[in-house]
C-alpha positions in Angstrom: 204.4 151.4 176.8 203.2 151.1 180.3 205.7 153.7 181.7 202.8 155.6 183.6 201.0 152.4 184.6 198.0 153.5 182.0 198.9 151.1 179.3 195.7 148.7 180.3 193.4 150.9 181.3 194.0 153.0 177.8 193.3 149.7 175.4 189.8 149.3 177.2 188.9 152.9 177.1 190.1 154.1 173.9 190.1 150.5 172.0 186.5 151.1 170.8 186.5 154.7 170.0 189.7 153.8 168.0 187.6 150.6 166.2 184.4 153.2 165.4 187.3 155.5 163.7 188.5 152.4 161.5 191.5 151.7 163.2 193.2 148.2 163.7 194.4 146.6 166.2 197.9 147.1 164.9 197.0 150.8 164.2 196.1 151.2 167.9 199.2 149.9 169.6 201.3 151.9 166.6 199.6 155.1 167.2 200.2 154.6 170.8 203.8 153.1 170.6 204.8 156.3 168.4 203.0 158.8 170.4 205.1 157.6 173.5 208.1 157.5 171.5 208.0 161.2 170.4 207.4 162.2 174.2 204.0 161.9 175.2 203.7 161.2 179.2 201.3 157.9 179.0 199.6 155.9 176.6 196.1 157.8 177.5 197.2 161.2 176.5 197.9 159.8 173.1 194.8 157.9 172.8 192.9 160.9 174.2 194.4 163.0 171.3 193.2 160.6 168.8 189.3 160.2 170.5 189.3 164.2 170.5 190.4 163.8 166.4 187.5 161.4 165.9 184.6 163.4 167.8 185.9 166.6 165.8 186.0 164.8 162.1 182.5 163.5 162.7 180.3 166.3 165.0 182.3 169.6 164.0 182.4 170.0 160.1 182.9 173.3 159.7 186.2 173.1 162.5 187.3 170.0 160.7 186.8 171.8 157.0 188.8 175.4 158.1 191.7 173.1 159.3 191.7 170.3 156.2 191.7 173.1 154.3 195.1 174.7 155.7 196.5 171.2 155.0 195.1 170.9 151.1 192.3 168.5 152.0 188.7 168.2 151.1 186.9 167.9 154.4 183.5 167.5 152.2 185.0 164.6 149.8 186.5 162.6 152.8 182.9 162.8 155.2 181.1 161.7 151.8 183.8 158.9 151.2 183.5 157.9 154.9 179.8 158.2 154.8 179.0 156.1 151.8 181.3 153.6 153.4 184.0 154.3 151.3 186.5 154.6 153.4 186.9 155.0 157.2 188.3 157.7 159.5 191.7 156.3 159.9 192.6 156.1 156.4 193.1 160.0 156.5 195.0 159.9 159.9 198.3 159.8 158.8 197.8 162.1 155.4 196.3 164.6 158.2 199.8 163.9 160.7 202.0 163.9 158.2 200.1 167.6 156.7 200.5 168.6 160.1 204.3 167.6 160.5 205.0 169.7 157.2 203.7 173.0 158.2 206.7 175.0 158.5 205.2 177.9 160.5 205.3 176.5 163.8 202.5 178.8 165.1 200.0 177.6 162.3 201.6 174.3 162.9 200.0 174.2 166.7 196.7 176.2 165.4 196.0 173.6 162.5 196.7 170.6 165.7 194.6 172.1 167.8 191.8 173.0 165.7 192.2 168.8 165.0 193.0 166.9 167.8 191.3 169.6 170.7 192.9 170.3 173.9 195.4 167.1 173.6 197.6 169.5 171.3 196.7 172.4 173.0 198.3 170.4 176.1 200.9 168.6 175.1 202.1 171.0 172.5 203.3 170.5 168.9 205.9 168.0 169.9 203.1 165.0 170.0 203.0 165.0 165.8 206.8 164.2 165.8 206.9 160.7 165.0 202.8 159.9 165.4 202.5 157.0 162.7 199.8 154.5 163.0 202.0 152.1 160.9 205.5 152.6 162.3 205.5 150.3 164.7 204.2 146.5 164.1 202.7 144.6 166.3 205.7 141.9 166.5 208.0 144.8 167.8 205.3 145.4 170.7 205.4 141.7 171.9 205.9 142.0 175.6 204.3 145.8 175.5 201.2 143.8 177.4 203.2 141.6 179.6 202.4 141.9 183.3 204.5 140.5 185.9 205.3 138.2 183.8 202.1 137.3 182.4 201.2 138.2 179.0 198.0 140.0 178.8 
């Protein structure tokens, strides 16, 4: 995962905007791990999708409502879930990929991303949703993802 020598420098910027969304630590590396897999050039693009995803669900309701609603979800019932601590943010990520990844139409398809994850998708195109998973990948099939000249980070 550190193909564009970002790998590091990603898990300290991104690591607590992922946490403040609800995502583990083997959510993190998976999200990244997939996003790379599916063609993404470097671990920060990925992670910068997901941080753009995060400020949009929680600071731009009526964005994140119009493009829920394309995909069949309640905007409204998942900020009250998350707000009541409920629930957090990432237990909607991959119900909001995967509605993504199912929209035929491949122009809505890229709308519905956009209006979502911001100018990542708008950059990198619909192609970043094939294969995002936060759970494909487990942490024991990363071991070595951190190693550094030998060292293991």
């Amino acid at each position: 995962m550190n193909s564009s020598d970002d790998f590091l420098d990603s898990i300290g910027e991104y690591g607590p905007q992922f946490a403040g969304l609800g995502f583990d630590a083997a959510e993190f590396f998976s999200v990244m791990e997939t996003g790379m897999a599916s063609g993404v050039l470097g671990t920060d693009k990925i992670a910068d999708s997901v941080k753009e995803w995060g400020i949009i669900m929680t600071t731009e309701a009526g964005r994140a409502s119009s493009a829920l609603d394309v995909l069949g979800m309640d905007y409204d019932a998942i900020a009250a879930a998350v707000g009541s601590g409920d629930a957090v943010w990432a237990d909607y990520f991959d119900e909001i990929v995967g509605g993504l990844q199912a929209i035929e139409d491949p122009v809505l398809q890229q709308q519905t991303a956009i209006a979502l994850f911001g100018t990542m998708a708008e950059d990198m195109g619909a192609g970043f949703l094939e294969g995002l998973d936060m759970m494909a990948t487990g942490l024991g099939e990363m071991e070595g993802a951190t190693a550094i000249a030998g060292h293991a980070i």
